[in-house]
N, C-alpha and C positions, 0 to 999 in steps of 0.2 A: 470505498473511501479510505481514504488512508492519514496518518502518522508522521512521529521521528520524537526517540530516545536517542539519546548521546552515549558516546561508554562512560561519559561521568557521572552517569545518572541525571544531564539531563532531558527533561521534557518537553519537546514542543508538542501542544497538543490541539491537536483538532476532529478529534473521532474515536473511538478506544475504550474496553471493562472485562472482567473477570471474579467468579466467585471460589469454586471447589473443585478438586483434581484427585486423582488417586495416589496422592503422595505415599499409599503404604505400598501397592503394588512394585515387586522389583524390574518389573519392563518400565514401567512409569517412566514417559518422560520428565516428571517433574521430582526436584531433586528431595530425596528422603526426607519426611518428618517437614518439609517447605507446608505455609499454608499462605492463601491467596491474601494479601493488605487493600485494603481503601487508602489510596492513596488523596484523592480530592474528590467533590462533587461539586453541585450547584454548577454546573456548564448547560449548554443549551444546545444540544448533538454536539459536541463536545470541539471549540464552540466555534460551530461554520457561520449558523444564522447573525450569531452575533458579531461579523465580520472581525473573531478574534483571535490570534495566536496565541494560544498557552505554553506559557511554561513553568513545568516543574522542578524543582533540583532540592536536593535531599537539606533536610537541613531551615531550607526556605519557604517551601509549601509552596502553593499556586499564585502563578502571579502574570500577567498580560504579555507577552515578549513585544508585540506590536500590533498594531492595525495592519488589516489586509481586505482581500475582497473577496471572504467567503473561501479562505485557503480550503483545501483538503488532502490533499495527496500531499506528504513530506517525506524527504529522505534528506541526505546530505551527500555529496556528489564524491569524486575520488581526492579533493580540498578541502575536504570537508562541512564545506558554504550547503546552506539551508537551500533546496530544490522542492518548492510549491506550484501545484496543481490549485488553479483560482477559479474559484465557477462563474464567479460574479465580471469578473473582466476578460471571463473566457481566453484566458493565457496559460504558460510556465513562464515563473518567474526562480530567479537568482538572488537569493540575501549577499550582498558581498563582505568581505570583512570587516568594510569601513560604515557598515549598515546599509548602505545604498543597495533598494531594488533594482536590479537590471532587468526588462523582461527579452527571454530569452525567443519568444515564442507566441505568436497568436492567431497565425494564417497557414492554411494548407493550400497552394493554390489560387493565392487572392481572396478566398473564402476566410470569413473566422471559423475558430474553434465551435461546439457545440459548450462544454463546460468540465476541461480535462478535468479527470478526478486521481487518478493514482500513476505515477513513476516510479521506474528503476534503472537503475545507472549500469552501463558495461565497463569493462577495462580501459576502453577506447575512448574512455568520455561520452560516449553516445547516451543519449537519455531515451529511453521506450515507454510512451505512455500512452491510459486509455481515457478515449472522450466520449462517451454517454451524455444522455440529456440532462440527468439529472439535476445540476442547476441552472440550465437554460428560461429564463423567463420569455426572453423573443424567440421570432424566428429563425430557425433551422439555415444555414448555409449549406453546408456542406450534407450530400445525398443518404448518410448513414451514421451509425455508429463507428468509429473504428480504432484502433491502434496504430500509433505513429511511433515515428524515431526519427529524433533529431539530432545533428550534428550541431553542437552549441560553437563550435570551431569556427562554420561556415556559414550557420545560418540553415542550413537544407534542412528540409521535412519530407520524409515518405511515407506512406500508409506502407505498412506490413501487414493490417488484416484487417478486411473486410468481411467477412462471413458469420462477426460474432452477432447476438442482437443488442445487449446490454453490457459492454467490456469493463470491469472494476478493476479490481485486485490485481498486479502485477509482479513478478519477482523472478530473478536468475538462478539459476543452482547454480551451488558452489565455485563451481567448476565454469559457469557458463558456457553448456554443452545446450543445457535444453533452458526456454523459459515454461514458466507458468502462470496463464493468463484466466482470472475467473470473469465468467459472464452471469450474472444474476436472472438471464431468460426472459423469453417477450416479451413486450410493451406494444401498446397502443401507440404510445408517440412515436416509434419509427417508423419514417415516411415508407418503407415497404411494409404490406401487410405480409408476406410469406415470414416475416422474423418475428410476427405477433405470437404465435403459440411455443417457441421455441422454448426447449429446456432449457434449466439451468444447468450449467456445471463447470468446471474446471478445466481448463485445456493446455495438453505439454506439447509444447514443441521446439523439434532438435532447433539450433544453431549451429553456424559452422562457426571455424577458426578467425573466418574474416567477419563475422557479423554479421551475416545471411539469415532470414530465419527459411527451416528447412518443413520436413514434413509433420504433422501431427502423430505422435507416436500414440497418446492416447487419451482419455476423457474421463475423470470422476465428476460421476454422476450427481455431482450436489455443486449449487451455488456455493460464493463468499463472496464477501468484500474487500477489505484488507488481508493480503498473502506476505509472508516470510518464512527463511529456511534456515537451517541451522547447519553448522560443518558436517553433518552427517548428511548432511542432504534431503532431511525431514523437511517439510512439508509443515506449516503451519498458515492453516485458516479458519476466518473469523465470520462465524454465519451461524447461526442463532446461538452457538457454542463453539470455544475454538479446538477445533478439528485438526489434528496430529496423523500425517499420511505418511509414508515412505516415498522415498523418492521415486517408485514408480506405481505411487498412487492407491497401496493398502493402506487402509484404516488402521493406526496403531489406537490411537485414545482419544477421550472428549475428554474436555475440561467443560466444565458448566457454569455459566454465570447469572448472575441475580439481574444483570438485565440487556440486552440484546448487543453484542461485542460488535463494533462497526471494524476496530483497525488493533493492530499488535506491530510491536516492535519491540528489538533487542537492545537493552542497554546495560550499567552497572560497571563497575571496576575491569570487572572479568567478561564482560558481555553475555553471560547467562542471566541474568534477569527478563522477564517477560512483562513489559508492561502493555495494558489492554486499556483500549476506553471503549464506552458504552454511551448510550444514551443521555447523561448528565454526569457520568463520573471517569475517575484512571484507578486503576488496580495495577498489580504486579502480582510475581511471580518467581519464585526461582525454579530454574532448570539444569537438568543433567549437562547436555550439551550448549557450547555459547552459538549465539549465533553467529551467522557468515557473513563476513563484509566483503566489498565487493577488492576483486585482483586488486591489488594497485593500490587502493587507498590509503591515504597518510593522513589515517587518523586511527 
């Protein structure tokens, strides 16, 4: 499930928490003597059921940005326009500048969505997102779980991966060489039983130059939800605590929070800020490294 922090500090929120890190430790990624803030609480999964977009900004404290329908996955594209994963109308949709929702997205094939949950933007404009059941209250269209990328230009949708059982978290290195795609592991609800027992874990795999995805390079063994990466090309996921990998997927550090971290993003002046939500609240964070935006963006 996913997010979106501004570099101004601010917050759209709809998933996201954070408590304690080893800020003394000098590998730490968390920046010296930094301790973890409560930023807001009283949210409701911070807040999807309440069919509401939060947002934060320093200064203002928590305040509603708009109605939606069950957002969860938030980024901001290379325009920097708000880009929502909606469970409830089974879409992606576009804030545009002038407020106006555009939806960009709601059928693979004549079939709808299941209930995308999380996106991430390429250099190319291409949007790559995953759709899970998770807020499906009808019937299933489409035969699986899967990962799509759509050309917002065209209109086109293609499945890039079919193999996962449960696909969340989504996010590009750096460089947009490889992505990395979490699946939270079996379910009952997917209409194949061989993907009921399936692990969780994390999955990289290459990209080319033209925006191909290529082979599976490799697999950390643990679920997440919400993924983000920083100009070093860390690894940052959020699954019962947020989890600090290297970009080829060693375990640097946990951070520990006081209650179950759903989504993280990069915001603040300088873009090392970490902010987290959880279960009813948003934290933050400072860190060493800022994080990565995507090529291109002009923001």
């Amino acid at each position: 499930m996913k997010r979106l922090i501004t570099s101004s500090a601010l917050a759209i929120v709809f998933a996201l928490a954070l408590r304690g890190a080893h800020a003394g430790d000098p590998k730490s990624q968390v920046e010296p003597g930094a301790k973890v803030k409560k930023l807001a609480d009283g949210m409701k999964f911070t807040d999807i059921p309440n069919s509401k977009l939060m947002q934060w900004k320093e200064g203002d404290g928590l305040f509603t940005y708009r109605k939606s329908e069950q957002a969860n996955g938030n980024i901001l594209d290379l325009e920097g326009r708000l880009i929502s994963c909606q469970h409830a109308a089974r879409n992606l949709v576009r804030t545009e500048k002038d407020g106006s929702i555009k939806v960009l997205a709601d059928k693979f094939d004549g079939k709808r969505f299941n209930s995308p949950n999380d996106v991430a933007v390429r250099s190319d404009g291409t949007l790559w997102f995953t759709d899970p059941p998770w807020g499906l209250t009808g019937a299933a269209a489409i035969p699986g779980h899967w990962v799509f990328k759509l050309d917002p230009k065209t209109g086109k949708v293609e499945a890039v991966v079919k193999d996962l059982a449960m696909p969340n978290g989504i996010v590009f290195s750096p460089d947009e060489s490889r992505i990395y795609i979490a699946d939270t592991g079996g379910h009952k609800s997917h209409p194949d039983a061989a993907f009921h027992k399936m692990p969780a874990g994390i999955h990289c795999y290459e990209v080319s130059k033209e925006g191909t995805l290529g082979k599976k390079l490799f697999t950390i063994k643990q679920g997440a939800d919400g993924l983000k990466v920083d100009v070093k090309g860390n690894l940052y996921a959020a699954e019962g605590k947020v989890n600090i990998y290297d970009a080829d997927g060693k375990l640097l550090e946990k951070i520990t929070v006081p209650e179950g971290p759903a989504n993280i993003a990069f915001g603040g002046d300088d873009y090392k800020t970490l902010f987290i939500t959880a279960r009813t609240s948003l934290y933050s964070v400072r860190l060493v490294n800022a994080g990565a935006k995507p090529p291109g963006a002009k923001w």
